[in-house]
N, CA, C and O atoms as a DFTB+ gen file, in Angstrom:
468 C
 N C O
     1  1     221.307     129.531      43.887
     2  2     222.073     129.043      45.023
     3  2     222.264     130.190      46.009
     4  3     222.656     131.330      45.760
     5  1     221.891     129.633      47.239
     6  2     222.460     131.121      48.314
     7  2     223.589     130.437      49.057
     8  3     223.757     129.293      49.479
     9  1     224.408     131.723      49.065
    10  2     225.737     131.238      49.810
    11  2     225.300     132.335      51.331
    12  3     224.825     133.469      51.391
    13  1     225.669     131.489      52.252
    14  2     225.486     132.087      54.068
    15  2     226.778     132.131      54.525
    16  3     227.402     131.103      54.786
    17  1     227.221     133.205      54.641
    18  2     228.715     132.837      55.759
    19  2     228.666     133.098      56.982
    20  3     227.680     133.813      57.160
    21  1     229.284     132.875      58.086
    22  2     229.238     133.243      59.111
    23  2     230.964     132.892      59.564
    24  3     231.776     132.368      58.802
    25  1     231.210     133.280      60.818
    26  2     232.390     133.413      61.804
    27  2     233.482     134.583      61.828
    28  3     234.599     134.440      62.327
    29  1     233.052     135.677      61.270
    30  2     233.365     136.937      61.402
    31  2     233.549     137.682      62.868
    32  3     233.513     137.047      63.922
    33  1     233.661     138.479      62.829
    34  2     233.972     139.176      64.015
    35  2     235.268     139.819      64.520
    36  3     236.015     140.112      63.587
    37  1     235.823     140.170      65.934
    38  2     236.799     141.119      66.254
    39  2     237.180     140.448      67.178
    40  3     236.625     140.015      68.188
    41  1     239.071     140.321      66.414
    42  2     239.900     139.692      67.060
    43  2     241.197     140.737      67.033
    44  3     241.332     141.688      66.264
    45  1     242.253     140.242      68.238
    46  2     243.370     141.062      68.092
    47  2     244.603     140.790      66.815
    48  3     244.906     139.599      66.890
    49  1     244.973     141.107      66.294
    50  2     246.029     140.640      66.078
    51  2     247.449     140.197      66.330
    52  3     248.444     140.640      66.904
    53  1     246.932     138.610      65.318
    54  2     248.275     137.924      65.625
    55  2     247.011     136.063      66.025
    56  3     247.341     134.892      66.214
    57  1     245.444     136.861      65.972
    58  2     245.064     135.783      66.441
    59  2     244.464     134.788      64.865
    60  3     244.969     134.684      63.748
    61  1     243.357     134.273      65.392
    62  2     242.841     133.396      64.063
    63  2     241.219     133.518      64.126
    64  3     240.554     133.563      65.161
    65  1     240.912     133.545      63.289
    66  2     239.692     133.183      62.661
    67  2     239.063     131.914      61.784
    68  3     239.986     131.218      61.361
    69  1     237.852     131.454      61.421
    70  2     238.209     130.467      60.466
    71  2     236.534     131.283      60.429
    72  3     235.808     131.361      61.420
    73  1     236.214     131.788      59.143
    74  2     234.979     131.854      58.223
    75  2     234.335     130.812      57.322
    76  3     234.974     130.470      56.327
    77  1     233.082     130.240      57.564
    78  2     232.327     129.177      56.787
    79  2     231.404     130.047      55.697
    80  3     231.154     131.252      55.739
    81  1     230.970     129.049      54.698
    82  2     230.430     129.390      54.056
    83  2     229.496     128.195      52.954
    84  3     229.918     127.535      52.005
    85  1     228.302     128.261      53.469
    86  2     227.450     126.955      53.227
    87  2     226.729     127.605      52.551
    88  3     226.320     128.729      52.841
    89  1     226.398     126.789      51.242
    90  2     225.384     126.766      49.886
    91  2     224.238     125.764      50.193
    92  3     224.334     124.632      50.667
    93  1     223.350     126.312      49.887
    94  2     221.869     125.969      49.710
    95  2     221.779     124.369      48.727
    96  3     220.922     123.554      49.071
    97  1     222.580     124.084      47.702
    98  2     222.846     122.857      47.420
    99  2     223.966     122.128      47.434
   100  3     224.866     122.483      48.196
   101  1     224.132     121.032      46.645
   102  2     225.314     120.417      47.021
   103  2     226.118     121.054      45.929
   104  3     225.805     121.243      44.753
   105  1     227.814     121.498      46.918
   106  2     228.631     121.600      46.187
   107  2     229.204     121.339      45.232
   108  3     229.947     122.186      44.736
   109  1     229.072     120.259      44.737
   110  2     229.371     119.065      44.211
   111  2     229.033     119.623      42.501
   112  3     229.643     119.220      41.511
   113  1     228.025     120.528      42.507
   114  2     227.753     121.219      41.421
   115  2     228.470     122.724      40.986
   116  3     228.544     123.290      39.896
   117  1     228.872     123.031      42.107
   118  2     229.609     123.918      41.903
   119  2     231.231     124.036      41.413
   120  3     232.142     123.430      41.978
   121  1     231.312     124.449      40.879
   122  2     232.876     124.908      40.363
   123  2     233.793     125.634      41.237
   124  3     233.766     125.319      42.427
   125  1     234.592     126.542      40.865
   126  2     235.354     127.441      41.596
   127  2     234.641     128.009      43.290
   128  3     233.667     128.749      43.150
   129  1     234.955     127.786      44.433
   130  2     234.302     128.503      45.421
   131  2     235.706     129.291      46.145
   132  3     236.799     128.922      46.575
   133  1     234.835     130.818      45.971
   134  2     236.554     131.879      46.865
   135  2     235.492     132.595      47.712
   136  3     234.272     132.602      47.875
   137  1     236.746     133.272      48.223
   138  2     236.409     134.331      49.283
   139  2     237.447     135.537      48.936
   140  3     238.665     135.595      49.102
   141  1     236.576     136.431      48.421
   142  2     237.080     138.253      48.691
   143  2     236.673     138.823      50.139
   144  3     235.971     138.578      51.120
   145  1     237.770     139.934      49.507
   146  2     236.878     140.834      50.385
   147  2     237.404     142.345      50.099
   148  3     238.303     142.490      49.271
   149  1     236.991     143.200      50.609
   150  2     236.923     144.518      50.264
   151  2     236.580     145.486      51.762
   152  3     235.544     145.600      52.416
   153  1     237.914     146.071      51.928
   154  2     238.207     147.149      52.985
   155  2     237.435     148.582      52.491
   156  3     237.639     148.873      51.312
   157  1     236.683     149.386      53.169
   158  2     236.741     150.661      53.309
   159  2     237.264     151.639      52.240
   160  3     238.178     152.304      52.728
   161  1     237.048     151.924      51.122
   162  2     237.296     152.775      50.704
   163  2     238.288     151.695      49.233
   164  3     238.745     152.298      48.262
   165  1     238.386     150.698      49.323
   166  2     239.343     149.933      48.346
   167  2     238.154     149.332      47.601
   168  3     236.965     149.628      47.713
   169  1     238.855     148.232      46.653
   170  2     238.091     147.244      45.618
   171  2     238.235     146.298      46.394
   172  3     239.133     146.166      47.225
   173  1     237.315     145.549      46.160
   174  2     237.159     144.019      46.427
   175  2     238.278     143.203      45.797
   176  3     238.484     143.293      44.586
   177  1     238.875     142.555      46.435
   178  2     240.192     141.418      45.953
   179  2     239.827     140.247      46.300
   180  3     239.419     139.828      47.383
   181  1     240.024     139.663      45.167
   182  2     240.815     138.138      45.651
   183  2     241.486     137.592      46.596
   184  3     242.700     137.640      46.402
   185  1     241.009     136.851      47.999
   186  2     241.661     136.151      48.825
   187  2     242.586     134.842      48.862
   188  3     243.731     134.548      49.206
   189  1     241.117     134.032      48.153
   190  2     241.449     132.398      48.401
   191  2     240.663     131.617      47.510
   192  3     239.489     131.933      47.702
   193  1     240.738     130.887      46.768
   194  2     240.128     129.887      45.328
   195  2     240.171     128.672      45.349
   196  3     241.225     128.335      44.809
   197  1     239.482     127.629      45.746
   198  2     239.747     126.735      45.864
   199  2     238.562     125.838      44.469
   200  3     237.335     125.936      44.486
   201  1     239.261     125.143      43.548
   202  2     238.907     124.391      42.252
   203  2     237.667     123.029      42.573
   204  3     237.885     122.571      43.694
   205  1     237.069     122.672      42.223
   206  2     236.046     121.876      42.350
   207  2     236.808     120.315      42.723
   208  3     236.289     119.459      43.440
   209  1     238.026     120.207      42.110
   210  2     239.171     118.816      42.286
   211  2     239.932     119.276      43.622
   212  3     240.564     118.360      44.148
   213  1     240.001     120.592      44.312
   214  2     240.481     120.624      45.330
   215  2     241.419     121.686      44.893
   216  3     241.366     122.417      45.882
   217  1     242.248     122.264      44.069
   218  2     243.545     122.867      44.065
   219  2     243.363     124.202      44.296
   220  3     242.528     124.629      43.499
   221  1     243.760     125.030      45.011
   222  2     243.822     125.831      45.602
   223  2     245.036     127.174      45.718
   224  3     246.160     126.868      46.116
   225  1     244.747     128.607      45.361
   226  2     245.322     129.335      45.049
   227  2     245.212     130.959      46.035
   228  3     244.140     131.531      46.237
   229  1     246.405     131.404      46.477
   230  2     245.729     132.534      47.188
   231  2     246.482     133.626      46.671
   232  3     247.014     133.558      45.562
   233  1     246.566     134.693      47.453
   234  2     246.944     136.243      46.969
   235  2     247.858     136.052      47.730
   236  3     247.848     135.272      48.683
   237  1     249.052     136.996      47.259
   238  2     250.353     136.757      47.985
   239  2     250.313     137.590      49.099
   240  3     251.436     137.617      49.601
   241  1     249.281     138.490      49.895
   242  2     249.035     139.055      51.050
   243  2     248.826     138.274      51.874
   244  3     249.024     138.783      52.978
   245  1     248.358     136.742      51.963
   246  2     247.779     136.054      52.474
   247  2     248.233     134.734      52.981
   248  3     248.113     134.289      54.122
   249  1     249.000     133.960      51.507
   250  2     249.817     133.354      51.501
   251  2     250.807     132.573      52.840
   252  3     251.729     133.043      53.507
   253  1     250.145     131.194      52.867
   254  2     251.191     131.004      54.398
   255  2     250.738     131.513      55.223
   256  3     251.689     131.645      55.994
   257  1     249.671     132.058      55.806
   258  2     248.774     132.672      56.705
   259  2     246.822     131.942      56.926
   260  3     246.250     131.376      57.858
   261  1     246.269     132.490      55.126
   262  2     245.047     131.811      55.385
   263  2     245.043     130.491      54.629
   264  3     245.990     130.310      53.863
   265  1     243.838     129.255      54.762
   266  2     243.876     128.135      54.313
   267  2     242.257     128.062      53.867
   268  3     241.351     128.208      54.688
   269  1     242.008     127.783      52.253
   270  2     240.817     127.248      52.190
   271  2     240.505     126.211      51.686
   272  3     240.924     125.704      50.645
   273  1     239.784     125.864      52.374
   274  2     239.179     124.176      52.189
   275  2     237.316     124.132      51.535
   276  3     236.593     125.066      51.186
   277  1     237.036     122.549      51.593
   278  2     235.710     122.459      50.830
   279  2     235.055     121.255      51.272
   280  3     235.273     120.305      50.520
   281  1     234.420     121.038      52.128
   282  2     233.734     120.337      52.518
   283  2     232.579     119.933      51.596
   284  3     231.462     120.445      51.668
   285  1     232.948     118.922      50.675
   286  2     231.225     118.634      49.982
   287  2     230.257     117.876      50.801
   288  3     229.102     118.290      50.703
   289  1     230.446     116.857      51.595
   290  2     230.068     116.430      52.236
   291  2     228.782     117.346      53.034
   292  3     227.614     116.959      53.075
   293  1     229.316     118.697      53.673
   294  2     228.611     119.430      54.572
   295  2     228.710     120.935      53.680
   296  3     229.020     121.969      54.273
   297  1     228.422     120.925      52.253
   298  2     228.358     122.254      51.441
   299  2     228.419     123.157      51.780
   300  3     227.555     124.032      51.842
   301  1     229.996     123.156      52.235
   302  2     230.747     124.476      53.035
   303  2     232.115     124.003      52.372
   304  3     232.540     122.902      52.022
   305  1     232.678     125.434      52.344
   306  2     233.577     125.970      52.177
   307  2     234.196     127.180      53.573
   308  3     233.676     128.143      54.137
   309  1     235.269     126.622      53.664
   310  2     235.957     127.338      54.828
   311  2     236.919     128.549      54.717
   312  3     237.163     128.772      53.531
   313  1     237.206     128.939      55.103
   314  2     238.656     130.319      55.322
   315  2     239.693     129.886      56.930
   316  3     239.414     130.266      58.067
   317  1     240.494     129.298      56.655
   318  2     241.382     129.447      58.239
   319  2     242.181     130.751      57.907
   320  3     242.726     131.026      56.838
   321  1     242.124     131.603      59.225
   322  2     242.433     133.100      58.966
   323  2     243.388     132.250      60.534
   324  3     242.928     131.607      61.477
   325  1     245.007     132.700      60.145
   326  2     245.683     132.703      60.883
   327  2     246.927     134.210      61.027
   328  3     247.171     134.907      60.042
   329  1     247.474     134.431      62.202
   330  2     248.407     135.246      62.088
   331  2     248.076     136.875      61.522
   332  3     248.765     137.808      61.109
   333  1     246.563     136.617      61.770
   334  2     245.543     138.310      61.476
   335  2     246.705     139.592      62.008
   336  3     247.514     139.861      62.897
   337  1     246.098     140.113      60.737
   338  2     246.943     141.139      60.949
   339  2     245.851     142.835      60.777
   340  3     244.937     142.828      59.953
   341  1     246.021     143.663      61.326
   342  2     244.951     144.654      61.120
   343  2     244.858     144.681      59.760
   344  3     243.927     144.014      59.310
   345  1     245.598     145.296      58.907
   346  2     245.355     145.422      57.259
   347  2     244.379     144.451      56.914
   348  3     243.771     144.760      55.889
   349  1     243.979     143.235      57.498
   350  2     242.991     142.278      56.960
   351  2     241.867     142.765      57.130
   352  3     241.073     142.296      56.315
   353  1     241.284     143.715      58.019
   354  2     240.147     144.031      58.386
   355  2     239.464     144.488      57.045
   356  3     239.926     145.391      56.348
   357  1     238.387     143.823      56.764
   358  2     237.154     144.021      55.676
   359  2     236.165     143.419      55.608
   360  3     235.841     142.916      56.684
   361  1     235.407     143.204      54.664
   362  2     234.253     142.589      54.908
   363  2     234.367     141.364      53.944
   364  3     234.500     141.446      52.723
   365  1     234.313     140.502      54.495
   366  2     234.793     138.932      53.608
   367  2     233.333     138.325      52.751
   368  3     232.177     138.211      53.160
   369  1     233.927     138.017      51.448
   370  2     232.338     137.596      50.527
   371  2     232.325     136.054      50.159
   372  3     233.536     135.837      50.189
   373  1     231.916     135.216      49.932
   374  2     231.913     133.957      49.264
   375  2     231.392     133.950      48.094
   376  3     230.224     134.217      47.813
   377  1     232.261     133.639      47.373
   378  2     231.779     133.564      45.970
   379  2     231.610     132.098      45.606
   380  3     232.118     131.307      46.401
   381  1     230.959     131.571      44.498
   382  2     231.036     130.289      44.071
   383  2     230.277     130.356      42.518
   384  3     229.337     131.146      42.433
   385  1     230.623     129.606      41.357
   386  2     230.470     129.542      40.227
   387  2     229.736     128.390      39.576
   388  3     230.166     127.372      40.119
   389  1     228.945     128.115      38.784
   390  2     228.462     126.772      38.143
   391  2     228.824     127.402      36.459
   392  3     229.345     128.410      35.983
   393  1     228.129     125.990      35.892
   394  2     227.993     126.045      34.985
   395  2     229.559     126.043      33.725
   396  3     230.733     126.315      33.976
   397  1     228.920     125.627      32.415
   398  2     230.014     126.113      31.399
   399  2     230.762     127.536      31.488
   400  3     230.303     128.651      31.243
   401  1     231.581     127.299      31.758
   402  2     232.620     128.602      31.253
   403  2     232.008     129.626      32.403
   404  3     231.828     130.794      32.059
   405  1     231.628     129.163      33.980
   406  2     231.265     129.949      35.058
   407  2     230.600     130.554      34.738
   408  3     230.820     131.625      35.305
   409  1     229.293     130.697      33.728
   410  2     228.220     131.549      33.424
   411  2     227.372     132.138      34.586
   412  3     226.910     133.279      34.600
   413  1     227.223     131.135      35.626
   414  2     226.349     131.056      36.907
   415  2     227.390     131.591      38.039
   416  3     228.108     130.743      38.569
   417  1     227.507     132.912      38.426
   418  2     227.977     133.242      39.927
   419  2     226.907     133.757      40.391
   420  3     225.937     134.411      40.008
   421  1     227.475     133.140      41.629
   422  2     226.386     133.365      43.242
   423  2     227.682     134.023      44.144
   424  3     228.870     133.831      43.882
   425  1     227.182     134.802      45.210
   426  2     227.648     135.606      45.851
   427  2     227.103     135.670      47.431
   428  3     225.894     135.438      47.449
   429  1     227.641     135.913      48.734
   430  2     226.973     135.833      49.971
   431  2     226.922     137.110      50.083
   432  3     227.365     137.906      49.255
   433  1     226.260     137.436      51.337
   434  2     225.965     139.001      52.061
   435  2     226.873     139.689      52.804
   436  3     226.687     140.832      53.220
   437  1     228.181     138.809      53.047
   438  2     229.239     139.273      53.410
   439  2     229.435     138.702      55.182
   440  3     228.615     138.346      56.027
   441  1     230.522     138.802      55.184
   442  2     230.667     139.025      56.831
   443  2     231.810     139.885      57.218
   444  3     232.786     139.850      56.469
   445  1     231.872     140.912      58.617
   446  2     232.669     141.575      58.677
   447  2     234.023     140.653      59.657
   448  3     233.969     139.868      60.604
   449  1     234.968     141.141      58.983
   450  2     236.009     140.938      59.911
   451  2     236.981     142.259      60.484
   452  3     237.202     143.265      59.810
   453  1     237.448     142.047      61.723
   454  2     237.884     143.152      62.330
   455  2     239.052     143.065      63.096
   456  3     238.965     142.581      64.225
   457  1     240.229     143.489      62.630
   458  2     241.581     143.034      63.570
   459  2     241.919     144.272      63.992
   460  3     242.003     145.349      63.402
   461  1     242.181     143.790      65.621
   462  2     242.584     145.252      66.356
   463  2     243.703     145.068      66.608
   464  3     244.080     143.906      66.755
   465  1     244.917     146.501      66.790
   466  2     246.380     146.079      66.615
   467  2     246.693     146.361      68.148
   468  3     247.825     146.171      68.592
């Protein structure tokens, strides 16, 4: 499976973003689909998780700010990035899982995001 994201880029803060992220098949097979990301010099974290039934979990940095959703219909998965704040600036990944017991992760090429204060 290849995951593509796009809608990255440089915004001020305080503004919004919303990052997609479309798989090569239907979602519908997939399990867990998130989005990390990983600043400069840090680890890659956990953003946003959204469950194959829909339920959805984020990092308390984020919380009340970003929203992710799942389009099976159009095998995308979204990020609404609201209320950006510089500290967000990194490079955002899509992850997504198949299989028993998530044996199968797939991963995108990243996209950068950039909040100027």
């Amino acid at each position: 499976v290849q995951l593509v994201e796009s809608g990255g880029g440089l915004v001020q803060a305080g503004g919004s973003l919303r990052l997609s992220c479309t798989a090569s098949r239907s979602t519908l097979t997939l399990n867990r689909m998130r989005w990390y990301r990983q600043a400069p010099g840090k680890k890659r974290e956990l953003v946003a998780s959204i469950s194959s039934g829909g339920s959805t979990d984020y990092a308390d940095s984020v919380n009340g700010r970003f929203t992710i959703s799942r389009d099976n219909a159009k095998n995308t998965v979204y990020l609404q990035m609201d209320s950006l704040k510089p500290e967000d600036t990194a490079v955002y990944y899509c992850y997504a899982d198949a299989g028993i017991a998530a044996t199968l992760v797939y991963w995108g090429q990243g996209t950068q995001v950039t909040v100027s204060s």
